[in-house]
C-alpha positions as CSV (number, residue, x, y, z in Angstrom):
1,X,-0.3,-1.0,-2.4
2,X,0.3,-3.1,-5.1
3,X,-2.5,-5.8,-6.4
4,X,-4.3,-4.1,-3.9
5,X,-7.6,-2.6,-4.9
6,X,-7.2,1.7,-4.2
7,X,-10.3,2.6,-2.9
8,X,-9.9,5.6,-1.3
9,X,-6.7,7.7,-2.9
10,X,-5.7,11.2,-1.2
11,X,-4.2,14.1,-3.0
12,X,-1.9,16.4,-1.6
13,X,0.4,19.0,-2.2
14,X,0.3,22.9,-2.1
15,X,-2.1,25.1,-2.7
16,X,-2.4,25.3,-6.3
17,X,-0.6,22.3,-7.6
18,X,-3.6,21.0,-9.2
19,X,-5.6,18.7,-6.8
20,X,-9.1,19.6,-7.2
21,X,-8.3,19.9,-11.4
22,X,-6.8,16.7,-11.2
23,X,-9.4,14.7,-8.9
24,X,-12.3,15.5,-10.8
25,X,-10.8,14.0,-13.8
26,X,-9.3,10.9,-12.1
27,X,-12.7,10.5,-10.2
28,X,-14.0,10.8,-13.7
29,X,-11.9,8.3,-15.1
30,X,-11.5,5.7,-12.4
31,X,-15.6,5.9,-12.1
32,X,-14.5,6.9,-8.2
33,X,-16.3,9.8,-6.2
34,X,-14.4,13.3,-5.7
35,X,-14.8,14.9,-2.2
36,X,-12.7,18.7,-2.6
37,X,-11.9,18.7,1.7
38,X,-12.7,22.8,1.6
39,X,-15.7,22.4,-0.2
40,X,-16.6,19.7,2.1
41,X,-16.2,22.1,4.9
42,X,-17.7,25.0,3.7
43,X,-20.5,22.6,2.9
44,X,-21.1,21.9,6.9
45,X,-20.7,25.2,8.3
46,X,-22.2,27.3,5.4
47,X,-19.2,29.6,5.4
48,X,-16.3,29.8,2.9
49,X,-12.6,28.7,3.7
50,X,-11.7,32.5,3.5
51,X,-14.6,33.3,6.3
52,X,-13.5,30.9,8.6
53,X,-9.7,32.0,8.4
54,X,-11.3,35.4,9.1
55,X,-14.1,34.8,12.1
56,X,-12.5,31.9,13.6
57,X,-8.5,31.7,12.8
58,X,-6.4,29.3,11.7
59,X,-6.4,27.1,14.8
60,X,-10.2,26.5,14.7
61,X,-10.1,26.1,10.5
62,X,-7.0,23.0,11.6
63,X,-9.3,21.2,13.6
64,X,-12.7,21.8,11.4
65,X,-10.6,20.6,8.7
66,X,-9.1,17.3,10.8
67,X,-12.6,16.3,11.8
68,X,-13.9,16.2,7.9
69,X,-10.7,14.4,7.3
70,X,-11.7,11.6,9.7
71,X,-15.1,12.0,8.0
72,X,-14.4,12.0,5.1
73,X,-11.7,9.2,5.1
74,X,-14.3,6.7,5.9
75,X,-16.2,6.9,2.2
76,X,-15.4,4.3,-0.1
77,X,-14.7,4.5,-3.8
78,X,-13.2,8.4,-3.3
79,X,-11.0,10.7,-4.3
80,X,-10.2,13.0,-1.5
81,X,-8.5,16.6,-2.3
82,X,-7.3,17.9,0.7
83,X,-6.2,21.5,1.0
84,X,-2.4,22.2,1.1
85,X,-1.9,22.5,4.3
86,X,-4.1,18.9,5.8
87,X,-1.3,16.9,5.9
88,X,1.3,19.1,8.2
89,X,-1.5,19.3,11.2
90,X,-2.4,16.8,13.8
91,X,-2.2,13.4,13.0
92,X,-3.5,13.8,9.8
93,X,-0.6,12.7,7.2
94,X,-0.6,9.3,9.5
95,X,-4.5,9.1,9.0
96,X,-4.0,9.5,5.5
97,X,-1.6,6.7,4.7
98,X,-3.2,4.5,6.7
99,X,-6.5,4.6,4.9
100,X,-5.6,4.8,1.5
101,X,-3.2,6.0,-1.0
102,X,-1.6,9.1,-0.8
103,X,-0.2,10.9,-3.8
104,X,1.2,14.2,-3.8
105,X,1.5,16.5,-6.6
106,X,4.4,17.9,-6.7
107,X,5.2,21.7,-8.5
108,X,8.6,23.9,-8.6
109,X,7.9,26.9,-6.7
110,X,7.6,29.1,-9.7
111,X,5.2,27.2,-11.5
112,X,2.9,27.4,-8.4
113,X,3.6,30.7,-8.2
114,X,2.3,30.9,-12.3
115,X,-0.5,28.8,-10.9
116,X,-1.7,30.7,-7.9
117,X,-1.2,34.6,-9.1
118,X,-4.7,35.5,-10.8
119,X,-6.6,33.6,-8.0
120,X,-4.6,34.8,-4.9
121,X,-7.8,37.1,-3.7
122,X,-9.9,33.6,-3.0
123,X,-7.3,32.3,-0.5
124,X,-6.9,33.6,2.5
125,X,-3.5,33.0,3.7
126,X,-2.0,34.7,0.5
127,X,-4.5,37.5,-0.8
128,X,-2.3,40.2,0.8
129,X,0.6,39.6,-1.1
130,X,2.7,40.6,-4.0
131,X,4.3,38.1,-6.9
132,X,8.0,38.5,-5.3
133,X,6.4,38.1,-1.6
134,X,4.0,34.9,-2.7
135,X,7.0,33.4,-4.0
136,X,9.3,33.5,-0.9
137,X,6.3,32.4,0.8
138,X,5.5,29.3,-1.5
139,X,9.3,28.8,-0.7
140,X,9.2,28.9,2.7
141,X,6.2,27.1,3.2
142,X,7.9,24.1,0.6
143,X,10.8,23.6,2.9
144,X,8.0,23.4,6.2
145,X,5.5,21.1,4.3
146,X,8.4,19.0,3.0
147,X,8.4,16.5,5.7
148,X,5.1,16.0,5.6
149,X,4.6,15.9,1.9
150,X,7.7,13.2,1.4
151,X,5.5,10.9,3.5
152,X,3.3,9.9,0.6
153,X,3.7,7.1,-1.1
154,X,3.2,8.4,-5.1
155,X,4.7,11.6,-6.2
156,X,3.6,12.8,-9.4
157,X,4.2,15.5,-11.4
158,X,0.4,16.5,-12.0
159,X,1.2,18.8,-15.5
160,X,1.4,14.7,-16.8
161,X,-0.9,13.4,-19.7
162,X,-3.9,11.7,-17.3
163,X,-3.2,8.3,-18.6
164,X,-0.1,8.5,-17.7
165,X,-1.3,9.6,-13.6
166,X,-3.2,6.7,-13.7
167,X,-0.7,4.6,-14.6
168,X,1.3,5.1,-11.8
169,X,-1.6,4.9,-9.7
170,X,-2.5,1.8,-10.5
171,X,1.0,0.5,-10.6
């Protein structure tokens, strides 16, 4: 990507590592747009992420949330959040690198654990659960996502200083 101009970067990572915090200030910064790929959803069929899980299951959320990517990956100037999850379904991590940069933010499991405890009742796929269980689930789903994850092509550590982020983006 270098001497390239980034028009369109992707965040990824899991749930909780800091994409939306972190794409509204890059956005900010780089004078880009931010598109959060939930809100962008929820925003087309006038239900939250958690309501869709519930009425419609994870399948049909998947391919909501493929089409929006598809959409979505056409705007220009963007910053695209994508939920955790995005890049380990269909074709999507291909889609991804192939129209812009991907960067994933990248968390030990016990910091997202830190991260995700007081706001656990908004997401659906861990509202259920304890502290010990969340965090043998963050682990598990870490070792899954893994592969998916690796393909981008910046890995950041998104607790950085901003400047710093953008640095390495720009690099």
């Amino acid at each position: 990507m270098k001497n390239l101009p980034i028009n369109r970067i992707f965040l990824i990572g899991y749930m909780g590592s800091g994409k939306t915090t972190l794409g509204k200030a890059l956005a900010l910064r780089l004078n880009m747009s931010f598109v959060d790929l939930d809100h962008y959803i929820e925003q087309r069929q006038f239900k939250t992420v958690a309501q869709i899980f519930e009425e419609r299951g994870e399948d049909e959320f998947r391919r909501m949330e493929h089409e929006a990517l598809l959409e979505a990956s056409e705007f220009e100037n963007v910053i695209i959040s994508t939920g955790g999850g995005a890049p380990c379904f269909y074709d999507n991590m291909d889609i991804m690198d192939e129209r812009g940069l991907t960067v994933y933010l990248q968390l030990s499991p016990q910091k997202l654990l830190d991260n995700l405890k007081q706001g656990k009742l908004k997401r659906p796929l861990i509202k259920n659960k304890t502290d010990e269980e969340l965090f043998h689930f963050i682990e598990e789903n870490l070792k899954k996502r893994n592969c998916y994850y690796s393909q981008a092509r910046l890995v950041i550590d998104p607790e950085r200083n901003i400047d710093e982020i953008i640095m390495k983006i720009q690099a």
